[in-house]
C-alpha positions in Angstrom: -0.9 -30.0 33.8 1.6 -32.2 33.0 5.3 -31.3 33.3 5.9 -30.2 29.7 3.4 -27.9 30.1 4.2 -26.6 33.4 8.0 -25.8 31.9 6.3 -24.3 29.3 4.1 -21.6 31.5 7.9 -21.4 33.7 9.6 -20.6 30.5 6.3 -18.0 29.4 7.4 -15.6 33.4 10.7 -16.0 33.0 10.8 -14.5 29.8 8.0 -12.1 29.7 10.1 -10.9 32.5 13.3 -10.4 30.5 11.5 -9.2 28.1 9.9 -6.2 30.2 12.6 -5.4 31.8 14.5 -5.1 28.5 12.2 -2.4 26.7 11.4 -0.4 30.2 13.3 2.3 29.2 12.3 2.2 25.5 8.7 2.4 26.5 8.6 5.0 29.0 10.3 7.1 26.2 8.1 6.3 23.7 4.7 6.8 26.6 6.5 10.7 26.3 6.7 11.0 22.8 3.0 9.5 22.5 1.4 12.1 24.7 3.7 15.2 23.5 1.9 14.4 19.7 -1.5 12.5 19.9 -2.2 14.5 23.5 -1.0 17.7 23.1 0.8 17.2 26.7 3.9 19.2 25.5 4.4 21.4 29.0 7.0 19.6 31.3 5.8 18.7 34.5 7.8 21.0 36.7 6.6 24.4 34.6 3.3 22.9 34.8 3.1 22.5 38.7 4.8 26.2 38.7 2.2 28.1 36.8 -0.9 26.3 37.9 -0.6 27.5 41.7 -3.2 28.6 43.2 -3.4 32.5 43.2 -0.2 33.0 40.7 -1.6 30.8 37.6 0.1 31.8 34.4 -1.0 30.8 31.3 0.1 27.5 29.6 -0.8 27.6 25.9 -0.2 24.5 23.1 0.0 24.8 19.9 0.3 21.3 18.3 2.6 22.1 15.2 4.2 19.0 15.3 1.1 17.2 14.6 1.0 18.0 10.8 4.5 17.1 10.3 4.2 13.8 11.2 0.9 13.5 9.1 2.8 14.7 6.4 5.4 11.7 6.5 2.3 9.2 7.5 0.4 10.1 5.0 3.0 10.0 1.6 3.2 6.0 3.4 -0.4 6.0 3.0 0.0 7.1 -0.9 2.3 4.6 -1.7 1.6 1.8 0.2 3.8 -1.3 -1.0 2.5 -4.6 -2.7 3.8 -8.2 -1.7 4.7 -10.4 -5.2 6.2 -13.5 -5.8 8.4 -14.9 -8.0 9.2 -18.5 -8.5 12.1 -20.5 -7.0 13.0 -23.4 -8.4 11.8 -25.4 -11.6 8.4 -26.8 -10.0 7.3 -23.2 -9.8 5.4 -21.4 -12.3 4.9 -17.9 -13.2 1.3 -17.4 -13.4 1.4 -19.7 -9.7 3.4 -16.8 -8.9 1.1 -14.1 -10.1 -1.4 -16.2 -8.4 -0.2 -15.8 -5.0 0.2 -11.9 -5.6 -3.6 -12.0 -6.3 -4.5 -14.0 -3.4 -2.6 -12.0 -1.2 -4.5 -8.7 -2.5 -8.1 -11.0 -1.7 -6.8 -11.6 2.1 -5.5 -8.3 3.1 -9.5 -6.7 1.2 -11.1 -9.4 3.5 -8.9 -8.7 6.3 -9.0 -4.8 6.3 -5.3 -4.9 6.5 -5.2 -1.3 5.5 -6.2 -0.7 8.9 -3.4 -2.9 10.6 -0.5 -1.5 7.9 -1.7 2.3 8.9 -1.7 1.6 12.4 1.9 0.0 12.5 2.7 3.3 10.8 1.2 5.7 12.8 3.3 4.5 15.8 6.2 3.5 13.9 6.5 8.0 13.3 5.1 8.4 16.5 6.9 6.4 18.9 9.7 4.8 16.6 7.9 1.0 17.0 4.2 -0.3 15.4 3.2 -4.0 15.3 0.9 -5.9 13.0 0.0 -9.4 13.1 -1.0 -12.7 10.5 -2.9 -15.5 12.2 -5.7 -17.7 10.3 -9.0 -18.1 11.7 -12.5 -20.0 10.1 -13.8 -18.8 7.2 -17.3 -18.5 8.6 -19.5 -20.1 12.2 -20.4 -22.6 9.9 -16.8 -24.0 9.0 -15.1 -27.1 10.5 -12.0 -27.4 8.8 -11.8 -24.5 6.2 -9.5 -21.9 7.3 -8.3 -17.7 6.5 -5.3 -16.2 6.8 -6.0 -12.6 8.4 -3.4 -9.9 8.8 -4.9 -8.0 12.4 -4.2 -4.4 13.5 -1.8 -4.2 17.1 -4.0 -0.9 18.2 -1.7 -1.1 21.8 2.2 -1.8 20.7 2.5 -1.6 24.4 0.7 -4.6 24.3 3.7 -6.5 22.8 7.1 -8.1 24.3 9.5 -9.1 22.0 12.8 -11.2 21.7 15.2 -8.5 22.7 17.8 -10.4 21.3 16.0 -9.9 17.4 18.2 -7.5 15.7 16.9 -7.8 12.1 15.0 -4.7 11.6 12.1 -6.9 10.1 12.1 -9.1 13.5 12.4 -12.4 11.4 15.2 -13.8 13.9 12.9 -13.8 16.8 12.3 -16.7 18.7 9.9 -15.6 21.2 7.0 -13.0 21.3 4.5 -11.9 24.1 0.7 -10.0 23.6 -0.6 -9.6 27.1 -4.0 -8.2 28.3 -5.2 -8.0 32.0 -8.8 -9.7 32.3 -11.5 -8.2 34.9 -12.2 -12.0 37.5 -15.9 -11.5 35.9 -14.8 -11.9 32.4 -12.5 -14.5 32.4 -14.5 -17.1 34.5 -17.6 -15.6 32.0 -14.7 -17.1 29.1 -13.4 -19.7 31.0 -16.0 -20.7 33.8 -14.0 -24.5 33.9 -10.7 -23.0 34.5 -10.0 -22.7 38.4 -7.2 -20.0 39.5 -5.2 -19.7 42.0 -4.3 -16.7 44.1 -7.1 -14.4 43.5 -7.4 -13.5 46.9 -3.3 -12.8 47.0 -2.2 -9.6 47.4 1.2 -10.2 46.3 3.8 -9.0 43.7 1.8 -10.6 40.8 4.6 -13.2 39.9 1.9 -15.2 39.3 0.5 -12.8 37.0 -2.8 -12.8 39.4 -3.7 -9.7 41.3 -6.3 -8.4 43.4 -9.1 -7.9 40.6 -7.4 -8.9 37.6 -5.5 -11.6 35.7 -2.8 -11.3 32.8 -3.9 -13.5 29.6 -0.9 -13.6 27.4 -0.6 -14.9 23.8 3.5 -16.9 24.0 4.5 -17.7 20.7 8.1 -19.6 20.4 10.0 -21.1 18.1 10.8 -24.6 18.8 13.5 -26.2 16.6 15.0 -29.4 16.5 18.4 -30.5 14.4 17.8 -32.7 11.4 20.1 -33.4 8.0 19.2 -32.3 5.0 20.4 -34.4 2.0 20.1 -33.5 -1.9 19.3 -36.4 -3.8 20.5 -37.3 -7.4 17.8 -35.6 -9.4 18.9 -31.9 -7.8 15.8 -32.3 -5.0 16.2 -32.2 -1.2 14.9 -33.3 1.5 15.3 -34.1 4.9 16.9 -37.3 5.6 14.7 -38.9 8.2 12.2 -38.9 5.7 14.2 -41.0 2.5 13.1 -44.7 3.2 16.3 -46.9 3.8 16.2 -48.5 0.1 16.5 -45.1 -1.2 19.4 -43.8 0.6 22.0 -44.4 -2.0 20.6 -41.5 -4.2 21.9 -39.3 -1.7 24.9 -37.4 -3.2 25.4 -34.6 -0.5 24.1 -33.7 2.6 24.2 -30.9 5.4 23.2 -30.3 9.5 20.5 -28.0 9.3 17.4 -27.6 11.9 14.1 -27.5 10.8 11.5 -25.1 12.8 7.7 -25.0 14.1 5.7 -22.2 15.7 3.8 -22.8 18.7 0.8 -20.5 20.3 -0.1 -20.9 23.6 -2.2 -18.9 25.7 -1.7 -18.7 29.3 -3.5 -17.2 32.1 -1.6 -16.5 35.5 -0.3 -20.1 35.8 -2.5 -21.9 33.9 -2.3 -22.8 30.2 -5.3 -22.6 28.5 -4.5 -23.7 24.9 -2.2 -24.3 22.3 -1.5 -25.3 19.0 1.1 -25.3 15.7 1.1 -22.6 13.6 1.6 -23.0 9.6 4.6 -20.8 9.4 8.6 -21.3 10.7 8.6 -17.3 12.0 6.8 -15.3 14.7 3.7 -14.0 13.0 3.7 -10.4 14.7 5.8 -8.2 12.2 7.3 -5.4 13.8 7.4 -1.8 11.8 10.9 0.3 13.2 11.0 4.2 13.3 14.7 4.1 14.1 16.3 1.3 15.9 19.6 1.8 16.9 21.6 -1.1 18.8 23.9 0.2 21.7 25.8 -1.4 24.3 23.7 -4.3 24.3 20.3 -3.0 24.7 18.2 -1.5 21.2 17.0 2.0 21.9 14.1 3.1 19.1 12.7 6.2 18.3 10.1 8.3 15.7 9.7 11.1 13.6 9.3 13.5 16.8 11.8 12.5 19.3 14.3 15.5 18.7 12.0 18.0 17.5 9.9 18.2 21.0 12.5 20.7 22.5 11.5 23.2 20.0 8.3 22.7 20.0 8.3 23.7 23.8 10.1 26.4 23.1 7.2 28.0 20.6 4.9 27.2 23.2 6.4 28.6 26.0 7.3 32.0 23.6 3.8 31.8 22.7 2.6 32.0 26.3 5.1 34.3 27.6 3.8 37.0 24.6 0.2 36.2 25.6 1.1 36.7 29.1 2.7 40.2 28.3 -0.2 41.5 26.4 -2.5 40.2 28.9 -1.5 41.2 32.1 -0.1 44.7 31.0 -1.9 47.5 32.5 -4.4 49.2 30.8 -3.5 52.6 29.2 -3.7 55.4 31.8 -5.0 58.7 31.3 -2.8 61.6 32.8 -4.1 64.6 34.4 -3.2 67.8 36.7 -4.2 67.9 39.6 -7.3 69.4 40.5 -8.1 68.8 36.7 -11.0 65.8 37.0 -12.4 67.9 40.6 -16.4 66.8 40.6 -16.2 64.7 37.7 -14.3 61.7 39.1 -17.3 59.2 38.4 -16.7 59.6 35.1 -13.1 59.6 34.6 -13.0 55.9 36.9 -15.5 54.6 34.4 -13.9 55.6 31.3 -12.9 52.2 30.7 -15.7 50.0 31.4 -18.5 52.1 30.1 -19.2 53.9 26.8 -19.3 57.7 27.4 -19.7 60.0 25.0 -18.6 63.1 26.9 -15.7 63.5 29.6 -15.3 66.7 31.4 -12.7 67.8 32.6 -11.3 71.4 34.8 -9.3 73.2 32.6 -7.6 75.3 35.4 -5.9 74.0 38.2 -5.4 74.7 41.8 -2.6 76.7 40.9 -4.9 79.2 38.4 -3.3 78.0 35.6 -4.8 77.1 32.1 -3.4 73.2 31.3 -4.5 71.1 28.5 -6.8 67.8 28.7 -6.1 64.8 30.1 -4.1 62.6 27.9 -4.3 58.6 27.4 -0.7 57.0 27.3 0.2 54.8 24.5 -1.0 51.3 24.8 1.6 48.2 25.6 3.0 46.8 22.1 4.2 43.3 21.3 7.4 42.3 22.0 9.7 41.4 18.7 12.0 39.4 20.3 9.1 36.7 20.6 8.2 36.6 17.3 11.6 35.7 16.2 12.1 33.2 18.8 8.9 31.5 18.0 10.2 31.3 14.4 13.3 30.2 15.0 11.7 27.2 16.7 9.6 26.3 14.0 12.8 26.3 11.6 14.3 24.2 14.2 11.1 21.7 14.5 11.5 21.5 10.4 15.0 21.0 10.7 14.9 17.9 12.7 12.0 16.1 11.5 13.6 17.2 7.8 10.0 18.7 6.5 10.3 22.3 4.2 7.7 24.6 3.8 7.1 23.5 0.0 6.4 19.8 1.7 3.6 21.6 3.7 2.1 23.6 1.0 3.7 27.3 1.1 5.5 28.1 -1.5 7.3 31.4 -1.9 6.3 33.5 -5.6 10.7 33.9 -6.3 10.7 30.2 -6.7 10.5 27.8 -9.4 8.0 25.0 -9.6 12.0 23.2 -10.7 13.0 24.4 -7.1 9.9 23.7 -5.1 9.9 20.2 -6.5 13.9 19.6 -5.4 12.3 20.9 -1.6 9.4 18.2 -1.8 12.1 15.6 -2.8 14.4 16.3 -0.1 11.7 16.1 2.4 10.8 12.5 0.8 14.4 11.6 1.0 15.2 12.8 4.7 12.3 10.4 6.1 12.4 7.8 3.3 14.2 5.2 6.1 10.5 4.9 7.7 8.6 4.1 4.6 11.6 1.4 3.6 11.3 -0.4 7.0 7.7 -0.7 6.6 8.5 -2.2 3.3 10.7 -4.7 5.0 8.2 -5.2 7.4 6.0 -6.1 5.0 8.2 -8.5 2.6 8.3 -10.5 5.9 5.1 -10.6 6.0 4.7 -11.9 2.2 6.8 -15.1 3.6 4.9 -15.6 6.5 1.6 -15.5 4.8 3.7 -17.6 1.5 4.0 -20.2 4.5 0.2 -19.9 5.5 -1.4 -20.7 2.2 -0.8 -24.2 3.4 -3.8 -24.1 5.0 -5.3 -24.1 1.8 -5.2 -27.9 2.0 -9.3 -28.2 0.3 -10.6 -28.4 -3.3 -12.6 -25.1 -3.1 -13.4 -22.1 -5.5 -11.7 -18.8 -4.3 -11.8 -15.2 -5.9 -8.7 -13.3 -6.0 -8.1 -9.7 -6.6 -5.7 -8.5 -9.9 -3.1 -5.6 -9.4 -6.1 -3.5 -11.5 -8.8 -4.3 -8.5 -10.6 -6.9 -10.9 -11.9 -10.2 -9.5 -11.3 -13.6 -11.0 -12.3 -17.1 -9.8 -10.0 -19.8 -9.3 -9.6 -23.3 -7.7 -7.9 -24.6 -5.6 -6.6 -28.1 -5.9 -4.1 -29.9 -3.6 -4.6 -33.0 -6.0 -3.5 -31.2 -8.9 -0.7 -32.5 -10.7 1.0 -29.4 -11.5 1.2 -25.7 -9.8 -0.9 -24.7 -12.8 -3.2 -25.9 -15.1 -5.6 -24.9 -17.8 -8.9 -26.8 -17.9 -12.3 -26.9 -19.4 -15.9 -26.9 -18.1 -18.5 -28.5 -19.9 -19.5 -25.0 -21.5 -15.9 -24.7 -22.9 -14.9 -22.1 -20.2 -11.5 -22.2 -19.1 -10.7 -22.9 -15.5 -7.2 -22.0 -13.7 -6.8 -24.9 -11.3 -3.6 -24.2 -9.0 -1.9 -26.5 -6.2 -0.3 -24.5 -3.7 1.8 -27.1 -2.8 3.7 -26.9 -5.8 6.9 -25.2 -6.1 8.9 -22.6 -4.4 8.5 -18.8 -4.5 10.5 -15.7 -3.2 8.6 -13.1 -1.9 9.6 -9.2 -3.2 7.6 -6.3 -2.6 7.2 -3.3 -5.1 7.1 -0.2 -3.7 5.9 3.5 -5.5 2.7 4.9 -6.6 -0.3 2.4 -6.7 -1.7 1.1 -9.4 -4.3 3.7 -9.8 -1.6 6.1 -9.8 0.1 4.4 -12.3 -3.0 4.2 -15.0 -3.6 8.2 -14.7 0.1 8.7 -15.3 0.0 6.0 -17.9 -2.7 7.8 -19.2 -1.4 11.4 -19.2 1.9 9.5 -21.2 -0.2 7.7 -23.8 -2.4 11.1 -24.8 0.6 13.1 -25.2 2.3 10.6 -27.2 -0.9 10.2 -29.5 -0.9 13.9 -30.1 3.1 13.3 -31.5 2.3 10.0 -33.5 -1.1 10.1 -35.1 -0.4 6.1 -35.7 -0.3 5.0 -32.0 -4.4 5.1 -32.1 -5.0 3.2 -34.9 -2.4 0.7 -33.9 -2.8 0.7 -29.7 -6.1 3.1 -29.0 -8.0 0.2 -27.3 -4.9 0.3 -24.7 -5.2 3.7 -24.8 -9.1 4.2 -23.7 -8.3 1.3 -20.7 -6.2 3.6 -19.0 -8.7 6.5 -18.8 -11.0 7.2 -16.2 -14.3 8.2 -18.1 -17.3 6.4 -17.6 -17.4 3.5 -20.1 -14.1 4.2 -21.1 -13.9 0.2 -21.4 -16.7 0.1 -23.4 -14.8 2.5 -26.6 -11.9 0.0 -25.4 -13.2 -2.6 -26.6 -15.0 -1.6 -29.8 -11.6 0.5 -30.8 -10.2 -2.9 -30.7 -12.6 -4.6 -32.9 -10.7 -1.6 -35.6 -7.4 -2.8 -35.0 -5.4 -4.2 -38.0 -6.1 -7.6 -39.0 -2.5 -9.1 -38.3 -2.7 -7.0 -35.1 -6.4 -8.3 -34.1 -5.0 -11.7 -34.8 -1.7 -11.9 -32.6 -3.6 -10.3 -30.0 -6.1 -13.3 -30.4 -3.7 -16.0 -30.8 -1.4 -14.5 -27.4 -5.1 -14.4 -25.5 -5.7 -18.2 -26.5 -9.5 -17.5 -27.2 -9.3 -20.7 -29.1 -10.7 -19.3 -32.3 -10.4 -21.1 -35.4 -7.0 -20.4 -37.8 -7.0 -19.0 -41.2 -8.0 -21.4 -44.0 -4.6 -21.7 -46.2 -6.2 -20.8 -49.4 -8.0 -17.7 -48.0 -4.8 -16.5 -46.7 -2.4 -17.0 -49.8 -5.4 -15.4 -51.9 -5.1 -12.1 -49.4 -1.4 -12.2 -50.1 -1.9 -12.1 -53.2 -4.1 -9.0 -53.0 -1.9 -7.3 -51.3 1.2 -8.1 -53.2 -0.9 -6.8 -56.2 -2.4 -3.7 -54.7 0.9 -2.8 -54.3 2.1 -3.3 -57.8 -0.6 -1.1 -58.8 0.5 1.9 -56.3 3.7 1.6 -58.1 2.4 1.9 -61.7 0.7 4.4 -60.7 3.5 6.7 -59.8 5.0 6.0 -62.9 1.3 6.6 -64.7 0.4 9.6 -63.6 1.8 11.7 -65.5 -0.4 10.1 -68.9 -4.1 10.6 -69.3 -5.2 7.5 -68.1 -4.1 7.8 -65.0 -7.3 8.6 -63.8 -9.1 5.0 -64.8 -5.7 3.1 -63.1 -6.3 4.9 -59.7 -10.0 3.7 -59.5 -8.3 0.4 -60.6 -6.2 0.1 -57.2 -9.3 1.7 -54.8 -11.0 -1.7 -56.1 -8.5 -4.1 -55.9 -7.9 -2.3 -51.9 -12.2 -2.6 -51.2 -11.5 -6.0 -52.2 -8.5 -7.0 -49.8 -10.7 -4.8 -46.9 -13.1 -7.0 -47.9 -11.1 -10.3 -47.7 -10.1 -9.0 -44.1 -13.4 -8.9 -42.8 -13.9 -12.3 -44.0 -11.1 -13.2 -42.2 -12.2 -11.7 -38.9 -15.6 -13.4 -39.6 -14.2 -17.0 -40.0 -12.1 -17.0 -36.9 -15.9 -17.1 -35.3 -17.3 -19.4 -37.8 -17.7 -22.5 -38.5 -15.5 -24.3 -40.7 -18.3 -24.6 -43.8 -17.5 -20.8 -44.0 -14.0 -21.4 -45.6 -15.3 -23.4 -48.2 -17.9 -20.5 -49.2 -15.4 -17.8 -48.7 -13.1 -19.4 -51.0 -15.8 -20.0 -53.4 -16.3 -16.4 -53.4 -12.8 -15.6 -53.9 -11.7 -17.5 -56.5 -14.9 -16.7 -58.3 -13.9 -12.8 -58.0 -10.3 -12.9 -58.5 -11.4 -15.0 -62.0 -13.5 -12.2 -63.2 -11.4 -10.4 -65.8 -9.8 -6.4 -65.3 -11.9 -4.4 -66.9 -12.8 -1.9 -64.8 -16.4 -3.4 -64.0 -16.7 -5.7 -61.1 -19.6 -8.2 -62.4 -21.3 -11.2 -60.4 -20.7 -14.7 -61.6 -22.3 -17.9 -61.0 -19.0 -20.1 -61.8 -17.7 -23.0 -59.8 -14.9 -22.7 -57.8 -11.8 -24.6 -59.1 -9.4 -26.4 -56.5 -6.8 -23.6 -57.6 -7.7 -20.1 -57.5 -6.8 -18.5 -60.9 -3.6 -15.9 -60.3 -5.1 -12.2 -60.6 -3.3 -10.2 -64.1 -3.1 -6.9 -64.6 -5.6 -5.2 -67.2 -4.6 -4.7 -70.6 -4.0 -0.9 -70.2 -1.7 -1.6 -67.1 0.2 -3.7 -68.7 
């Protein structure tokens, strides 16, 4: 090795020591809380070695009440699992780039299985009070040589995992260093590494070395190496670093700043020996913790979860529990009471009265005094002790009470209260362990800039498929030539193809937490139906929106052919916003509908005004035409967007030949020329 590289393995003990010795106390702690949930091992060691002695063993029971609380909080994180956005930074940006990246975020974590990673932070972030996930990039397939994934990986063993103890962010993103160890069996690292030659297999020391007697410790050492560099803003608003601005350029400097800029290394070290390394894409440590509660305190951070405080009652219910058991079980059985001289020649029985089913026990009625005494009697039989019950339900207020979970959170509800009250009860349990599902949310906003740095690796022309915030799968490409963040172009079939250059532009990362989208379109839904059932109009103006938000099987289908009813003017905005490219409205066509419409409206007028005289009659038949016609003239319309543009000279033709044909009531066919002015339509003689 050369002496870099040995510094850097000296550098990798020295702080995986510090490290270690940092979270000791944290992690035996945690190890407790761990097996006092997932184990059931709630019995303290000393009561434990008490009743299990031989000859005096007492009964140790465990019932795991605690368990469902903490589902209950893991599981409402499960529900309403936050999405990673982004929004754009500066004026290279753009926002459908932006949207973009939201998409191909949703693509990586479905590839990746991050669900599995995100729910396994969680479980020991309520457990314990600390979960890790981790984002790293790997090939796409065996077969590729230089096209990479980003992958966000589950941390199954948060034991596994030394951190900078000097982070105090509660998102980690001021960590410099970070450690995942494993121990290796001697078979399966020189199976992995059969060219690597350790020393100090045979030693039987402290492990300093990280060697022992049958195994070696393979740790991942990821640090932050920075260096201190100037950053300048030029005269056009950019920056950039200064070491980078050729000499004949440096007078468009007009500010400038001491800054650093920052790299992330991976090594991988086993006992002294590095193995690899390499530079990651990204200026952070890419393993993101998840905090319970983290609470910094005379120089050391102490952490805990969801169950922490609420173990002392829980050992109390189990140790009422087993002390009521114990009671009932080892009183003595009920005793019958007799004279003397009273069960004389009959004891057989009377000793198997309790083991064996006998129908008939006889007994002396006279004793050895002569006189006549009644039958034996049974005593009554040992009752339950009250004082249990109400300790055991005091400590399952008190386990409620610290972990801040009611009753209507777990499903009972009592008849005297309102659903209004029941609902306040649900909300307050939200509230009270609403700090674990926010750090997870921070958590994972650092993990949208990680993975924002990461898409670098995109550096390829290739075709990708990304996932929209409605599950729906579009294919875009990738360019790193592209001129522009985004761009619209066409294929040779006239398709339009999103072409995006990653490169392009800054973007924040937010992240929006609440119900998921599915959520969102039922309760969407449920809105939309009961506003329909109030505005009769909503469907004939917005019912195709309406039907997309249902859940019945080809609900998209009746989406789509309410919209073909839509309103013209509607049909076409929404046509024109979607940029389907269809082609616009001949001139004349559309003055020639105005004018239909400006005189079917005329004629509603007169015939308020006519009704009343006997011909009103003949002037209402007068308007239904002139409103088939304009119905007509709209479906032209909807037809010529899709046609050709021969189709506006025929439809003008036919209009001007129609709107020529004089008011009288009959609508006759025609075979006149069009002129290059279409006549103005008059109103008949009568409703004039």
């Amino acid at each position: 090795m050369t002496k870099k590289e040995e510094q850097i393995v000296k550098d990798a003990h020295k702080y995986f020591a510090i490290f270690a010795d940092a979270e000791s106390e944290n992690r035996v702690k945690m190890l407790a809380d761990l097996k006092f949930v997932r184990l059931g091992d709630q019995w303290p060691e000393s009561v434990k070695r008490d009743r299990e002695r031989p000859g005096a063993e007492r009964p140790m029971l465990t019932t795991n009440r605690i368990f469902q609380f903490r589902n209950q909080v893991i599981n409402e994180i499960r529900q309403n699992k936050p999405s990673i956005k982004y929004r754009q930074a500066d004026g290279e940006a753009n926002e459908k780039a932006a949207h973009m990246r939201g998409d191909l975020v949703r693509s990586i974590q479905n590839k990746s299985h991050a669900d599995i990673a995100y729910d396994t932070a969680v479980e020991w972030q309520v457990d314990a009070g600390l979960g890790y996930f981790r984002i790293l990039t790997d090939y796409c397939d065996d077969e590729a040589v230089d096209e990479q994934d980003v992958v966000i990986k589950a941390v199954p063993d948060m034991f596994k995992v030394y951190y900078d103890n000097l982070s105090v962010e509660p998102d980690g993103s001021d960590a410099k260093r970070a450690f995942i160890a494993e121990e290796w069996s001697k078979d399966e690292f020189e199976s992995e590494y059969p060219d690597v030659e350790v020393t100090g297999w045979d030693a039987k020391g402290t492990g300093d070395n990280w060697v022992f007697e049958d195994t070696i410790r393979i740790v991942e050492y990821f640090v932050i190496e920075s260096k201190p560099r100037t950053r300048v803003k030029l005269q056009d608003g950019s920056t950039a670093w200064k070491d980078k601005i050729p000499e004949v350029y440096q007078h468009l400097i007009t500010g400038e700043r001491k800054s650093e800029s920052r790299k992330c290394m991976w090594y991988k070290i086993a006992g002294n020996e590095l193995l690899e390394s390499t530079e990651l894409p990204c200026s952070y440590i890419p393993i993101i913790p998840v905090y319970g509660v983290s609470i910094h305190l005379e120089g050391k951070r102490h952490v805990h979860g969801l169950t922490r405080f609420a173990k002392d009652p829980a050992t109390l219910y189990n140790f009422f529990q087993s002390a009521n058991a114990e009671t009932l079980a080892l009183a003595p059985r009920s005793p019958y009471i007799a004279a003397e001289g009273q069960l004389d020649g009959y004891e057989q029985e009377w000793s198997n009265a309790d083991r064996v089913n006998i129908s008939v026990l006889t007994y002396n009625p006279v004793s050895n005094l002569g006189q006549t005494l009644p039958a034996p009697r049974r005593e009554p039989p040992v009752s339950s002790n009250p004082g249990f019950d109400t300790a055991m339900n005091r400590a399952i207020d008190d386990m409620k009470a610290c972990m801040g979970i009611f009753d209507a959170s777990l499903g009972n509800r009592e008849s005297e209260q309102s659903g209004k009250a029941i609902l306040s009860q649900q909300r307050q349990a939200s509230i009270g362990n609403f700090h674990f599902s926010d750090n997870f949310s921070r958590s994972l906003k650092h993990a949208g800039r990680i993975i924002n740095e990461m898409l670098s690796i995109y550096d390829t022309q290739q075709v990708m498929q990304v996932i929209g915030e409605d599950n729906s799968q579009k294919t875009i490409v990738i360019d790193p030539n592209a001129p522009e963040a985004y761009q619209e172009l066409q294929d040779k079939d006239g398709k339009t193809i999103e072409v995006y250059n990653l490169s392009k532009g800054k973007y924040s990362c937010v992240v929006d937490t609440g119900p998921s989208y599915a959520t969102k379109r039922q309760e969407s839904a449920e809105s939309m139906m009961q506003m329909a059932q109030a505005d009769e109009q909503l469907m004939a103006v917005a019912g195709d929106i309406v039907y997309q938000n249902l859940d019945w099987p080809q609900a998209e289908e009746i989406a789509k052919r309410k919209k073909l009813m839509l309103p013209p003017p509607i049909l076409q905005q929404i046509e024109k916003d979607e940029g389907d490219g269809a082609a616009p409205l001949d001139p004349a066509i559309e003055q020639q509908m105005t004018q239909m419409s400006q005189m079917v409206e005329h004629l509603s007028q007169e015939l308020q005004t006519a009704q009343a005289g006997d011909k009103w009659k003949e002037e209402e038949l007068e308007i239904k035409r002139f409103a088939e016609q304009t119905k007509r003239l709209e479906v032209e319309h909807k037809i010529a967007l899709e046609s050709t543009g021969l189709f506006h000279e025929i439809a003008t033709s036919q209009m001007q030949q129609t709107l020529s044909e004089p008011n009288d009531g009959e609508l006759e066919d025609k075979d006149e020329e069009p002129s290059e002015t279409a006549p103005q339509p008059t109103v008949s003689g009568d409703m004039q």
